[in-house]
C-alpha positions in Angstrom: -10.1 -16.2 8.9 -12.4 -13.6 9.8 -16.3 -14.4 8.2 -18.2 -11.5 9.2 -21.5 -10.8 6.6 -23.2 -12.6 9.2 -22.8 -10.2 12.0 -25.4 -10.7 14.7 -27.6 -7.2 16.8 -25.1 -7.6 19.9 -22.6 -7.2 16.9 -23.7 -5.1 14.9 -24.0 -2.3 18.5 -20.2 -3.3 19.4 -19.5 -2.1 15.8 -21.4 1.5 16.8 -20.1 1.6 20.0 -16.3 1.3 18.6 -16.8 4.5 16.3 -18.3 6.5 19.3 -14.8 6.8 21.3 -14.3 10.2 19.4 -17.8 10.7 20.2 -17.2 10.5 24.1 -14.1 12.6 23.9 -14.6 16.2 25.8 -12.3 17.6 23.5 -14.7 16.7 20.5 -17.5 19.1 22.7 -15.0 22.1 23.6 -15.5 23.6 20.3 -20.2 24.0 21.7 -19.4 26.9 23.5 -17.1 29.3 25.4 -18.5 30.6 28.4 -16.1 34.3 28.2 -16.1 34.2 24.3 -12.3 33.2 24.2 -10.4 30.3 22.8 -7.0 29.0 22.1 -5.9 28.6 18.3 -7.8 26.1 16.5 -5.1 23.4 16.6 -4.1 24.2 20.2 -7.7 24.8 21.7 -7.7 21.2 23.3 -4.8 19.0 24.1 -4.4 15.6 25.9 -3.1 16.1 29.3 -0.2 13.5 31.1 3.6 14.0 31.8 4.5 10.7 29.7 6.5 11.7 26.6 5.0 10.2 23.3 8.3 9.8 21.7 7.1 9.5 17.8 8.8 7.6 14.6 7.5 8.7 11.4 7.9 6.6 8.7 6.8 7.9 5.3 8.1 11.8 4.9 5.8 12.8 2.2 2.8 15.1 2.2 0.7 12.9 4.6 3.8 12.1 6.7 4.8 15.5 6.8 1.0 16.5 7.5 0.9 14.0 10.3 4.1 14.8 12.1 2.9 18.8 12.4 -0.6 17.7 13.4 0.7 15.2 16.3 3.3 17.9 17.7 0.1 20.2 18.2 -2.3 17.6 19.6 -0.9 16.9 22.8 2.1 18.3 25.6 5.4 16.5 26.1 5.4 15.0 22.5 9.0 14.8 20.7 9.4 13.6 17.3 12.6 11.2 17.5 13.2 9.5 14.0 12.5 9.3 10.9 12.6 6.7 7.6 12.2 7.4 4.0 13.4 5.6 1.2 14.2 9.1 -0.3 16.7 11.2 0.4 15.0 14.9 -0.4 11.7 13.8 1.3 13.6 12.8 4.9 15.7 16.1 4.6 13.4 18.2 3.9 10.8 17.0 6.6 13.8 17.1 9.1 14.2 20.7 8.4 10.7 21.3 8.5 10.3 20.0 11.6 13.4 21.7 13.3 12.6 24.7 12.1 8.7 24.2 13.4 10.1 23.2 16.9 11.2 26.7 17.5 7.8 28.1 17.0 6.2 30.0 20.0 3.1 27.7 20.3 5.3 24.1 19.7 7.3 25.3 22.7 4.4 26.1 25.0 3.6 22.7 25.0 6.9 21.7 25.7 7.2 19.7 22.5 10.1 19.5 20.3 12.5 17.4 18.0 15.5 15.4 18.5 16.6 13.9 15.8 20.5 12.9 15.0 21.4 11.4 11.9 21.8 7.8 14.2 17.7 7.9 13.9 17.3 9.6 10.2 17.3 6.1 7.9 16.9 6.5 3.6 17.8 4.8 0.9 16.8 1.6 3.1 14.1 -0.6 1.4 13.6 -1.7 5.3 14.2 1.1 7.0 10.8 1.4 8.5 12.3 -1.6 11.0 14.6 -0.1 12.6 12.1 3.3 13.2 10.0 0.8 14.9 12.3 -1.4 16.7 13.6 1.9 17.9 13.7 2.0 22.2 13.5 5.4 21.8 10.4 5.1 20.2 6.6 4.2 21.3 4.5 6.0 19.3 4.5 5.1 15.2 3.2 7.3 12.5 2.9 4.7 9.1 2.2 7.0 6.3 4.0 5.9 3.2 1.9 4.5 0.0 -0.8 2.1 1.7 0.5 -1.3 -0.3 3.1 -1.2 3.0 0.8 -0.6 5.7 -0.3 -4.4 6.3 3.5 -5.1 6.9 4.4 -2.3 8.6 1.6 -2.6 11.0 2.1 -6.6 11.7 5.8 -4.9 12.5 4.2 -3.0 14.7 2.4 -4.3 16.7 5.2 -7.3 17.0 7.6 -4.7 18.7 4.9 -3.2 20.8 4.8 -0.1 20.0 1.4 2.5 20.0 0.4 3.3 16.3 -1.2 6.0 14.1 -1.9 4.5 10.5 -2.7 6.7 7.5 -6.0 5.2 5.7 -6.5 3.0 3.6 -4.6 -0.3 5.5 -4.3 -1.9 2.5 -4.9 -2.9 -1.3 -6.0 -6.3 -1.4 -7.7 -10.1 0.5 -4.4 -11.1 2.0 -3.4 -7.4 3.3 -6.4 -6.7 5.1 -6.4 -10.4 6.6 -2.9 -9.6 8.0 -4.2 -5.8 9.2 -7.4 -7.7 10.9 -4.6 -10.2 12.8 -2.8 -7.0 13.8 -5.9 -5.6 15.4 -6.5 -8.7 17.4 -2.8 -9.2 18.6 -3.0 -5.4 19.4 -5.9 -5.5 21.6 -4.0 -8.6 23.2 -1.3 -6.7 24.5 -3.4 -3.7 25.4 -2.2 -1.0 22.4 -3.6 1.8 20.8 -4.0 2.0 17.2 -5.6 5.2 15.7 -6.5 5.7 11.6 -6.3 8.6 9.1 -10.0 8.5 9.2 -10.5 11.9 10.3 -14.6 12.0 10.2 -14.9 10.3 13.1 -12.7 12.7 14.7 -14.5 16.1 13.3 -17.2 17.7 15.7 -19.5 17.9 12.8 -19.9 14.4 11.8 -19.6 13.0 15.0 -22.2 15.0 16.4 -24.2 14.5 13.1 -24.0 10.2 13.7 -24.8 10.6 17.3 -28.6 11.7 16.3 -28.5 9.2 13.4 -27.7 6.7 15.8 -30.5 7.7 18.0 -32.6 7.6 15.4 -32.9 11.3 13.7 -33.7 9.7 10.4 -35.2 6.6 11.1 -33.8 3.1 9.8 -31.3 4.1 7.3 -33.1 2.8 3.4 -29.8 3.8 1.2 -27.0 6.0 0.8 -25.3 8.0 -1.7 -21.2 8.6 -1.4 -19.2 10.6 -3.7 -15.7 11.7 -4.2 -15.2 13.0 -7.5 -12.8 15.8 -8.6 -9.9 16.9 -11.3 -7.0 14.8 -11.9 -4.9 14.4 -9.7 -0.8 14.6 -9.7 1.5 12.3 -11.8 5.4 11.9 -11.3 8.1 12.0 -13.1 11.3 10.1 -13.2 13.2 13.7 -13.9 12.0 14.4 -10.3 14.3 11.5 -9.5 17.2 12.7 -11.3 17.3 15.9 -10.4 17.4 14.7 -6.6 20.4 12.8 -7.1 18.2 9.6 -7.1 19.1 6.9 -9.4 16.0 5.6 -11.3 15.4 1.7 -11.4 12.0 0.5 -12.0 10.9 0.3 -8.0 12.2 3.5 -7.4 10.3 4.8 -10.2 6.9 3.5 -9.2 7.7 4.2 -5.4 7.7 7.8 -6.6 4.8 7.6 -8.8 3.3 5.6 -6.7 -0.7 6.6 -6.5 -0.5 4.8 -10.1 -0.2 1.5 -9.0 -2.4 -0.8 -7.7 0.0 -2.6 -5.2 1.3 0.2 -3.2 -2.1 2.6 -3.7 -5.0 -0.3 -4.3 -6.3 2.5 -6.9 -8.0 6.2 -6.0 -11.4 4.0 -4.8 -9.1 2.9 -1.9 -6.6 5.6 -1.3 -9.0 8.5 -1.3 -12.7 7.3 -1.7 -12.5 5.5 1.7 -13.3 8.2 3.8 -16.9 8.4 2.2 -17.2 4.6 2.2 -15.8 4.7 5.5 -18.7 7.0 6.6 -21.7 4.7 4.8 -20.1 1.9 7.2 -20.2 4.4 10.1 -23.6 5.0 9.8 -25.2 1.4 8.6 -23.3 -0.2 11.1 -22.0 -2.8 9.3 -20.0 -3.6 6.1 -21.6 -4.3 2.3 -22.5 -8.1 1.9 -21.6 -8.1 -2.2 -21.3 -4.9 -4.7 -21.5 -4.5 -8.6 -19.7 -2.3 -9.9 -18.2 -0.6 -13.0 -15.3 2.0 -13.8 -12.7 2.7 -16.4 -9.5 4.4 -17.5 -10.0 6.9 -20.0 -8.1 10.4 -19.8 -4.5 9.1 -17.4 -1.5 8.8 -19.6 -1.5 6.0 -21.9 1.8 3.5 -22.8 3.7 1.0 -20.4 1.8 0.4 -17.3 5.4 0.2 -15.6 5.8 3.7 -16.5 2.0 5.5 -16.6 0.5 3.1 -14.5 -2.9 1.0 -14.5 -5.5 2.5 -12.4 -8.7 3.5 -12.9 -10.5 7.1 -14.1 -13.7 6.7 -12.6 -15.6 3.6 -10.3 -19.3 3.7 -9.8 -20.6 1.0 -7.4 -23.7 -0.4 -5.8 -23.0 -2.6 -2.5 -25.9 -3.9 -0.4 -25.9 -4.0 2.7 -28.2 -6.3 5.0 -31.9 -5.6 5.0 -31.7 -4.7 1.4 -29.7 -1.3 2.2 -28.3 -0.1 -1.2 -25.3 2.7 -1.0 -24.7 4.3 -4.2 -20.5 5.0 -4.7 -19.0 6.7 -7.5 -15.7 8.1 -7.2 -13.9 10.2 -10.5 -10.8 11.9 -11.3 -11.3 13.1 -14.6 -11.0 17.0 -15.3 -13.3 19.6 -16.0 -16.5 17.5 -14.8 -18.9 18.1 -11.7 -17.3 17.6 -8.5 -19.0 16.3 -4.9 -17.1 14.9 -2.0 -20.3 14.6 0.1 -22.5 11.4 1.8 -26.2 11.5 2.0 -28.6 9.1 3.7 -32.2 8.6 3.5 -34.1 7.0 6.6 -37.8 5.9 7.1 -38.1 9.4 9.3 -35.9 11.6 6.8 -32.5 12.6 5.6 -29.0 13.5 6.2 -26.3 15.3 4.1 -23.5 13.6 6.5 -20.6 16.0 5.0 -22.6 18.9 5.6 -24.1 18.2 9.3 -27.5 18.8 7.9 -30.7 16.2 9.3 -34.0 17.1 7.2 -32.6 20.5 6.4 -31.3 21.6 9.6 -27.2 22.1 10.6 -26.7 20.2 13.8 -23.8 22.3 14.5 -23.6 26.3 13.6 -20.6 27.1 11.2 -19.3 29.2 14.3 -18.9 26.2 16.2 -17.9 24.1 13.4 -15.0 26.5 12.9 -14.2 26.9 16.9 -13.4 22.8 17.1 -10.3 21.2 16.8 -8.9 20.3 13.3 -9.8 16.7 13.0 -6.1 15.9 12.0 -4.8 17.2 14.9 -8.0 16.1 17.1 -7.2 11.9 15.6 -4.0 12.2 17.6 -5.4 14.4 20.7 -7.9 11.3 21.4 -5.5 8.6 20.7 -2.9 10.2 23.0 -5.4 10.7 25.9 -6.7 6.9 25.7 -2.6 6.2 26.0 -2.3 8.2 29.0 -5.5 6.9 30.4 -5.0 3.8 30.6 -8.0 3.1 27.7 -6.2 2.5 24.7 -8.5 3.0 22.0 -8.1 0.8 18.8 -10.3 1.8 15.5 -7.8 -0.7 13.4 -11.0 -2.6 12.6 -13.2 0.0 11.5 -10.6 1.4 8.9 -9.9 -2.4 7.7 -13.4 -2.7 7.0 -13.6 0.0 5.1 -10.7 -0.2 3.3 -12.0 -3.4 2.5 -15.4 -1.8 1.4 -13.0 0.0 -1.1 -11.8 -3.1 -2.4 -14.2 -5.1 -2.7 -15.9 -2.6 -4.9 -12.8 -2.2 -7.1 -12.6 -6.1 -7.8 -16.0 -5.8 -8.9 -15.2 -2.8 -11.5 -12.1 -4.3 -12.9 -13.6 -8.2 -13.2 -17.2 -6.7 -14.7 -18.6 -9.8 -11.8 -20.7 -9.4 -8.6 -18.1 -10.1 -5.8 -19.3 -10.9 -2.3 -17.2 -9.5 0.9 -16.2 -13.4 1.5 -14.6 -13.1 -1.7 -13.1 -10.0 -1.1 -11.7 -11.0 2.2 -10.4 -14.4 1.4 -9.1 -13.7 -2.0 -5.5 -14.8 -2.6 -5.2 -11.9 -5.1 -1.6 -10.6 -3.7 -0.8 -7.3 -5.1 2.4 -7.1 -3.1 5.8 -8.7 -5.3 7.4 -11.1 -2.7 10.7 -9.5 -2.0 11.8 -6.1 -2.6 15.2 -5.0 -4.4 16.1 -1.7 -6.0 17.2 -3.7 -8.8 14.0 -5.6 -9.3 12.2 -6.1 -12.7 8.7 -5.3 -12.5 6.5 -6.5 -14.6 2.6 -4.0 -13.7 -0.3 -5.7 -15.0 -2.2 -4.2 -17.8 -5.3 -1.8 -17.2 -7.8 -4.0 -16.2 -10.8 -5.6 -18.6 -14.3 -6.1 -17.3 -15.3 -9.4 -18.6 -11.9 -10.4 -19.3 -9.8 -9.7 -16.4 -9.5 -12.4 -13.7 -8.7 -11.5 -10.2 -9.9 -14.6 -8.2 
């Protein structure tokens, strides 16, 4: 399996010149400047051109799979949404209706987009329902966005029937997920497909524009970092919800519904969420951590049976090291009623760079006017991915977002064992998170919250 910590200079520029295909995107530059002071809407101002349908399957109708499907049916022309998959009901009803009701809207019709989708192509209640979205011939362009514990599977799926994908970040929760996701990439670039991640950044005019000149230099050798995602609590579930949806509650479905609580389908909030600002550290370095120590704790979530409140974490802080002795600082929180920052700064030999603000030694590298003329990044991921499809150029950021979702993990084994843990161990861990088969009648037994100093992982 993939070693990688030691990743050689010729390396190390493939790695930067993968994240720049947003970077060399025209659409990414539209939002510079208007020469008669007009533009379009700000998710229509740029679209990928081509008469090929992209005939999408989304699988995963909750807020990010609803989120996706609007953003992809205003990225691009002759897009059609064909079917969908939930293992809920409510969820594929109610994006069904959101969907046919948003296909009637003046701007969805100018770009000659739309919906068709008959019950034939509507699958719920199906643990493996998600196969037959992407063995679909009517489909050849896959949105994955249910909770991320799937993705590895769902994305070997993928790629195995062909088929174009868009992936929600993070790709996985654990070692043996991320070696299958890293397998995916390689087969994928094999038959020449194009895989694009729900890491928006790289996508947004801002930051791109901000790591071009960091790239080139702006701030010098980059010394260390400091990433941060910390906020309020964030939403809990309840097995009423269930019931009241005519759902009948057994343990799986209770934890699929709940499921940012669990460490197999959400690989905790330092994976699920804090990627993107991990994601960005990588971005700019270059290259992934080489070890991290870290710490974190559960201290204000719900306490009782982990199979009903769950065992992740309140807060992680983290130090990885990166080659040449590059520390990034990480702390992530979701803890009410405390400071919040969702931000990424970087100090260099020649300066500094608030990443998250577009700001090099004090000075925007984009005005607020521009920032606010350029393409919503969640509709600009799909734009870009869509144009290298109908180019010819298929571009295929899998890699990036494995590594950083790694990042994420490897820091979160280091919290929950109290141990240094090196990206080796990260990567080749046979940690499985995943239970080997999946029944709605299944016991399942969570682990407890996890002990630093007493909890074994490896």
């Amino acid at each position: 399996m993939m070693n990688q910590s030691n990743q050689s200079g010729s390396s190390r520029r493939e790695f930067l010149k993968t994240t720049a295909v947003a970077a060399a995107s025209g659409a990414l530059t539209a939002g510079l400047g208007f020469a008669d002071g007009q533009r379009e809407s700000r998710t229509s101002a740029v679209h990928a051109g081509g008469s090929d349908t992209i005939k999408v399957g989304v699988i995963g109708c909750g807020g990010r799979g609803s989120g996706a499907a609007d953003n992809v049916l205003h990225s691009a022309r002759n897009v059609k949404i064909v079917a969908l998959a939930d293992v809920f009901k409510f969820r594929l009803d109610g994006l069904r209706q959101r969907l046919n009701e948003l296909a009637q809207s003046e701007e969805i019709r100018k770009l000659g987009n739309g919906v068709d989708l008959p019950d034939s192509r509507c699958h719920h209640g199906d643990l493996e329902g998600f196969k037959k979205v992407i063995n679909d011939p009517e489909v050849n362009y896959v949105i994955l966005a249910t909770p991320p514990g799937f993705r590895p599977m769902m994305l070997e799926e993928a790629v195995k029937a062909g088929k174009n994908i868009f992936t929600e970040k993070p790709v996985g929760v654990d070692g043996p997920g991320i070696r299958k996701v890293l397998q995916a990439y390689e087969d994928a670039k094999k038959k020449g497909l194009a895989i694009g991640a729900g890491t928006q950044r790289r996508h947004q005019l801002g930051y791109v524009e901000t790591m071009k000149r960091i790239h080139d230099g702006a701030i010098g050798k980059i010394t260390a970092a400091q990433v941060y995602w910390n906020q309020g609590n964030i939403w809990f579930r309840h097995d009423q919800d269930l019931i009241d949806n005519g759902i009948k509650v057994t343990p799986l479905a209770s934890q699929l519904w709940n499921w940012y609580h669990f460490v197999w389908l959400c690989g905790d909030h330092i994976c699920e969420q804090h990627v993107h600002n991990l994601d960005v550290a990588n971005w700019a370095i270059g290259h992934h951590p080489l070890h991290a120590v870290g710490m974190g704790a559960r201290v204000e979530r719900p306490h009782g049976d982990p199979n009903k409140v769950g065992h992740i974490y309140d807060f992680f802080a983290i130090d990885y090291e990166y080659p040449d002795g590059v520390h990034v600082l990480s702390q992530c929180r979701q803890i009410e009623h405390c400071a919040d920052s969702v931000s990424e700064h970087l100090n260099g030999t020649k300066g500094t760079c608030q990443a998250d603000r577009y700001e090099i030694n004090g000075k925007r590298i984009i005005t607020r006017a521009q920032d606010k003329a350029s393409t919503d990044p969640y509709v600009q991921e799909h734009t870009d991915l869509i144009a290298s499809i109908r180019a010819g150029k298929p571009e295929n950021e899998l890699k990036n977002v494995a590594y950083s979702t790694l990042t994420a993990i490897l820091g979160r084994l280091s919290a929950y064992t109290g141990k240094k843990v090196t990206w080796e161990q990260a990567l080749n861990s046979q940690y499985n998170t995943m239970p080997e088969s999946l029944a709605w009648d299944m016991v399942l037994q969570t682990p407890p919250v996890a002990l630093p100093g007493k909890t074994r992982l490896f």
